[in-house]
N, C-alpha and C positions, 0 to 999 in steps of 0.2 A: 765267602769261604776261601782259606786263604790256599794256597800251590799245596803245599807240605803239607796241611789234613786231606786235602784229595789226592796226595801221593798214598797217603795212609791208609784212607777207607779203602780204596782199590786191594789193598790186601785181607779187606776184614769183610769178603763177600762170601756168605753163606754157601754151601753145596746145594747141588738140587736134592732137594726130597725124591727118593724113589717112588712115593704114592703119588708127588706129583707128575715125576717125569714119564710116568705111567697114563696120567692122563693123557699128555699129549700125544702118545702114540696111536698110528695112523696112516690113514692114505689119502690124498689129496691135499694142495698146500695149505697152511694155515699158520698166521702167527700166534704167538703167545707172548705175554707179560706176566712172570712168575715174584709173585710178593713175597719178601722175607725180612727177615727180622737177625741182627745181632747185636747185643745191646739197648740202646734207644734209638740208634738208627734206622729205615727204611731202607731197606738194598732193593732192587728191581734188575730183574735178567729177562733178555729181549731175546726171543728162538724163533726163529722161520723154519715149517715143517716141511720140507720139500713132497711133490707128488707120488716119491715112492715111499717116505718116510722118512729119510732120512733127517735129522735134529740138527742146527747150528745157530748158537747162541751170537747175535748180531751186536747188539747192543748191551750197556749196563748204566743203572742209575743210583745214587744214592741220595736220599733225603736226608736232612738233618737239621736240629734247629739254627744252627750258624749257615746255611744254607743249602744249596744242590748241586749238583756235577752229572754231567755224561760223561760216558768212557766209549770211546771204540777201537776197534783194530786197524791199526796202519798195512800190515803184512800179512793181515789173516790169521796172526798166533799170537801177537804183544796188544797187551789192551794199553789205554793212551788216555790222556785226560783231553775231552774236545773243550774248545773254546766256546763254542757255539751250542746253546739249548736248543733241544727243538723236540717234536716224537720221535719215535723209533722210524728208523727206514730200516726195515725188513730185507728189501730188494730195490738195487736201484734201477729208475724205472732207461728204457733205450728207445733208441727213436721208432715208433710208432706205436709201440707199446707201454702200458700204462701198470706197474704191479699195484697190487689192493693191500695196501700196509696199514689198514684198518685189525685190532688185535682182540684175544681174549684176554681177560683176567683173571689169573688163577690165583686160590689163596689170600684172597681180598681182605679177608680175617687180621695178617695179620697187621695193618690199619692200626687195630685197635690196642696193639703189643707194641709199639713205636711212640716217637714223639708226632708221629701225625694222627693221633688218636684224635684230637676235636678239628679235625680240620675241615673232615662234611665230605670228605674225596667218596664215600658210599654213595653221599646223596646226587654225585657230580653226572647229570642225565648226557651230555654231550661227549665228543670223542676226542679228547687231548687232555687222557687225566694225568699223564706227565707235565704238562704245562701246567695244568690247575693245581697239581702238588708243589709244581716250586714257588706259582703265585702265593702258597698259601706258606710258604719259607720263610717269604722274602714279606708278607702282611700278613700275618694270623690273625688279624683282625674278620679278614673277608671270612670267617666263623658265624661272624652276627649277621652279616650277608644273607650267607644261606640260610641261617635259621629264622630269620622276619621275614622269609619269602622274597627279597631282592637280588635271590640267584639269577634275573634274568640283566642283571649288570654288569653279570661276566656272561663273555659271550664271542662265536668263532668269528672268522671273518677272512674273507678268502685272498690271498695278497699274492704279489710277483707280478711280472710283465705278464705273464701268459694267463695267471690265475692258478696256477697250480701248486699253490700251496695254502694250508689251513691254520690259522693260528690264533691262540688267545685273545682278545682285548677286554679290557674293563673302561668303564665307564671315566668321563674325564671331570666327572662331579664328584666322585668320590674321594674325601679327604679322610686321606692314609696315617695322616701323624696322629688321628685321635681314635680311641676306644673306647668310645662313645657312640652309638650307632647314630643319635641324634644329630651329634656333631658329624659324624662321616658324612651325613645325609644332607645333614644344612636342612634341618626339618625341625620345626617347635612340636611340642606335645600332638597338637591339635591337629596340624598339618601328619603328622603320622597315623593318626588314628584313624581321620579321614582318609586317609589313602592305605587302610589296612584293607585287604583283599585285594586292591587294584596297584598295588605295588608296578606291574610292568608300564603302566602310565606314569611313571615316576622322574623320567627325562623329561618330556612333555609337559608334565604340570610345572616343575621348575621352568622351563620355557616361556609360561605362562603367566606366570608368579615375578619375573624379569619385565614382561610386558604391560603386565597390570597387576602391578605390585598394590593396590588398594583394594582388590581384591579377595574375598575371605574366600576358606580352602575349599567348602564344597563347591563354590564359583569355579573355581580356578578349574577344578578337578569335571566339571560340567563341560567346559573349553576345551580340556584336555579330551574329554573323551567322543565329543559330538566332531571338533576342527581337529584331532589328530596338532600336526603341529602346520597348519596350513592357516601362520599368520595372517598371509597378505587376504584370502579369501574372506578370514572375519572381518576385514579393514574394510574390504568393497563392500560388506554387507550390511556395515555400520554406516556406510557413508551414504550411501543408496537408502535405508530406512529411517535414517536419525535415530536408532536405538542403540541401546548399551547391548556389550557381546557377549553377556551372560543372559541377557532375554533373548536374544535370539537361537542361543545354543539351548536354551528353555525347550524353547518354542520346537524346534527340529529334533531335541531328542524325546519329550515328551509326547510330541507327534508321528515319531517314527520316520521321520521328513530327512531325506539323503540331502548333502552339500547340492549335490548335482542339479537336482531336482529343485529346489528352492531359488540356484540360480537362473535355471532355465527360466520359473515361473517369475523372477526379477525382470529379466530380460524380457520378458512377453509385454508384463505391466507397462515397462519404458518404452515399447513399440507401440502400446494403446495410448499412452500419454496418462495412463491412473496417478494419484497424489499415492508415494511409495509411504509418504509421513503418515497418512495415515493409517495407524494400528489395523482396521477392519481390512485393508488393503494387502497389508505387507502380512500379517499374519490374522488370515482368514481362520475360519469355525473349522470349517469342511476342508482343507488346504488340495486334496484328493481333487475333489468336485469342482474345486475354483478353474486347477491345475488343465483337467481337460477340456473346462468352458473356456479357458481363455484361447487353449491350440485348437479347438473349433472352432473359435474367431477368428485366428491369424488366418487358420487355414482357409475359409469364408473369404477371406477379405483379402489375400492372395491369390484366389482360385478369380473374384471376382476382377480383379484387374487384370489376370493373364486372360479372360473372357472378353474384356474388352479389347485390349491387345490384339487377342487373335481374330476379330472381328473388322478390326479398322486394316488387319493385313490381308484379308479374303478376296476382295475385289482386286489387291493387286498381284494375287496368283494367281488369277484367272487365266490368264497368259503362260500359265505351266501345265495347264493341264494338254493334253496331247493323244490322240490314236493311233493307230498304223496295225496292219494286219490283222485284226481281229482282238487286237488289245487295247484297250482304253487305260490313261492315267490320269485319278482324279486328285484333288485335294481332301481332306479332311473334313468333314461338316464341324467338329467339334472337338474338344480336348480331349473328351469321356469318348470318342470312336478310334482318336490315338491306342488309346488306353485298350478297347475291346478289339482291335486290331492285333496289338502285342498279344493278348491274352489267347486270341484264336489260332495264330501263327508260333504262337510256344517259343517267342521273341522278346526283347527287351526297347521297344519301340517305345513302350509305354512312357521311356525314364526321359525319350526328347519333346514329350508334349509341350510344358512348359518352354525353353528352346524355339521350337516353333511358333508357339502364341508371340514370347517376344520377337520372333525374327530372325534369330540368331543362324539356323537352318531351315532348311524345308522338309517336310517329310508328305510323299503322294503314296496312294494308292494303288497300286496296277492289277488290273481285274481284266478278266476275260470280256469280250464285247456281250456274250449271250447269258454272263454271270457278272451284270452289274454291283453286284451286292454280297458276294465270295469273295472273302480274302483269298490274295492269292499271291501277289510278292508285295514288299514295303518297299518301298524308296526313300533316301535321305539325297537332296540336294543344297550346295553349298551358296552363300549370299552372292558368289562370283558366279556363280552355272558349271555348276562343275557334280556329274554323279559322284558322290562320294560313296554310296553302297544302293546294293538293292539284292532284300532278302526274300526267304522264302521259308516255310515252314521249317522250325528247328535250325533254322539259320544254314539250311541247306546242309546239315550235319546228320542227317538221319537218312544215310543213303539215299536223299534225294536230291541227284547234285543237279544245278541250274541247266536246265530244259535249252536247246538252242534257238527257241522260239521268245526266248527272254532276250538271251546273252544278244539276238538279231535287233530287239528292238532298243535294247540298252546302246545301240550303236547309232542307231536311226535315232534317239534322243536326242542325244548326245551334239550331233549334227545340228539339230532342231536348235538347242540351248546355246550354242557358238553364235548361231541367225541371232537369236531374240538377244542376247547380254550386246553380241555387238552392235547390234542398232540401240540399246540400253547408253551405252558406251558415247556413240555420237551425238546422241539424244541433251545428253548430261555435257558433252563438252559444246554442243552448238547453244544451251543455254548460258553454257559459262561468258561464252564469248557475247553472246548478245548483251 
């Protein structure tokens, strides 16, 4: 649109309707966008209602089919042709405060009394129907858009360093110089049809369609909808089973089988050493049933070597265990007393069992001498001799804070474990030397 018609239109802006300026009357702020009509063009007038009432018209837009314009006030009295489109700013926002320049629409009607009568702006569900009007100025095609259900190819998207602001995009597969939807879409008959109802997998399935272009639509369209656009996932899944990625997206969406879940149960098979080639392997009857026999295997067969682990380390903790004043500290008989330890003590002792089995830390016991078999604090010691904690019910968080008969012998330990690592210490360097 050239300078000189939006000097122009600026004069050919409608008055407010009294039945409208009626509606907005009121208290508590609120904006509005009043639609008007003169001639074939769409005028738009932008009002902030202040909290006591009071009305002031911010902004102005006109539609036309040679294109769009905004107008604002430099001085609060001259309206001005802005350079720059965007929504209406109502109120500008100051630092720390944020105003809501979110609008009503009054007069929507008259739409359909303009040259934007097919343009679908009724149908338009999101909030930047300024932008969506001049999009549709500047491509009247985006018409067949809306109407074949591909309105979800226009769409907002929040931009600026900070993020604070909202604004149109369309899709970058969409070709604008044709009037052809077919053509807009770069879709044959067949590929359209197929993908009637599932229109918002429409990026996607192009995605798809790039990737394995030998591919027929409902394939394509199965990829799209089980792998989202999560290439690289189908490539590991093909590589790992030797099958093509429309049986495998078969196989997951016809089973109800998540990505996740199907990788997990990959991974498990490759830790067992299974043939993934073959079919009975990689896509089981029961996928469910296979799913939890294989993690009670791992777990079997993890549990069994942290068992053995922590068997071959038993005798040589023997040396940590210790008494003093009527307190005893033992070792652990087993992983599963780790475990019933935590559970008694309303502790998280349980999560260093394994830890322990391999070595990594030590975790004792401390029980009273005349209650061998009462939890009553946990101990965590380090591979160097060092207490790193010692707990007690609720982790000593439940108004029961550590007894001085503890804190006495955590020190008397302490002592003890300096003795034993340093003789550890000479032990390990008088074998080096010999």
């Amino acid at each position: 649109m050239k300078k000189e018609r939006k000097e122009y239109l600026l004069g050919c802006f409608p008055a407010l309707p009294a039945e409208i300026e009626q509606q907005m009357q009121g208290k508590k702020s609120a904006n509005f966008v009043v639609l008007l009509t003169n001639g074939n063009e769409l005028f738009a007038r932008c009002y902030h209602r202040y909290s006591k009432g009071k009305l002031i018209e911010r902004q102005r837009y006109v539609f036309a089919k040679d294109g769009a314009v905004r107008y604002g006030k430099d001085d609060g009295r001259r309206w001005t042709i802005r350079s720059e489109f965007r929504e209406p700013v109502f109120c500008q926002s100051t630092y720390g405060y944020t105003f809501n320049n979110s609008y009503i629409v009054l007069n929507i009607k008259a739409i359909k009394n303009s040259c934007m009568r097919y343009s679908c702006a009724e149908s338009y569900r999101n909030s930047l129907l300024m932008e969506y009007m001049k999009l549709y100025c500047k491509h009247p095609n985006v018409e067949y858009l809306m109407k074949s259900g591909y309105y979800n190819l226009i769409y907002e998207t929040i931009t600026g360093y900070w993020g604070g602001r909202t604004e149109l995009s369309v899709s970058s597969l969409i070709n604008w110089k044709s009037n052809n939807l077919l053509k807009m879409l770069d879709l044959n008959r067949t590929e359209f049809k197929t993908l009637k109802g599932s229109e918002h997998y429409y990026e996607s399935y192009i995605h798809w369609r790039r990737n394995y272009p030998n591919y027929k639509p409902d394939e394509l369209l199965y990829l799209t909808k089980v792998f989202g656009g999560e290439a690289g996932t189908v490539e590991r899944f093909c590589r790992i089973t030797g099958l093509r990625a429309v049986r495998i997206a078969k196989y997951l969406g016809e089973n109800n089988i998540s990505k996740h879940d199907y990788s997990d149960y990959l991974d498990q098979c490759r830790i067992l050493k299974y043939n993934l080639h073959d079919t009975a392997i990689c896509m089981p009857h029961d996928f469910n049933a296979m799913h939890e026999r294989l993690s009670a295997l791992i777990r079997y067969e993890s549990d069994e070597i942290n068992r053995k682990l922590f068997m071959e380390n038993y005798a040589e903790r023997r040396a940590l265990e210790y008494s003093h004043n009527g307190l005893i500290l033992r070792q652990p008989e087993s992983m599963e007393e780790i475990a019933a330890e935590g559970a008694a003590l309303n502790h998280c002792v349980g999560g260093y069992a394994e830890r322990h089995a391999k070595g990594k830390l030590t975790i004792l016991f401390l029980r009273k001498a005349d209650k061998p078999d009462v939890p009553y604090y946990t101990m965590e010691v380090s591979t160097d001799g060092r207490i790193v904690q010692c707990r007690g019910y609720k982790n000593n968080k439940a108004n029961n804070p550590k007894p001085q008969e503890i804190i006495d012998f955590e020190k008397e330990y302490q002592i003890y474990l300096d003795k034993l690592f340093g003789k550890k210490i000479k032990n390990q360097h008088s074998k080096r030397s010999a």
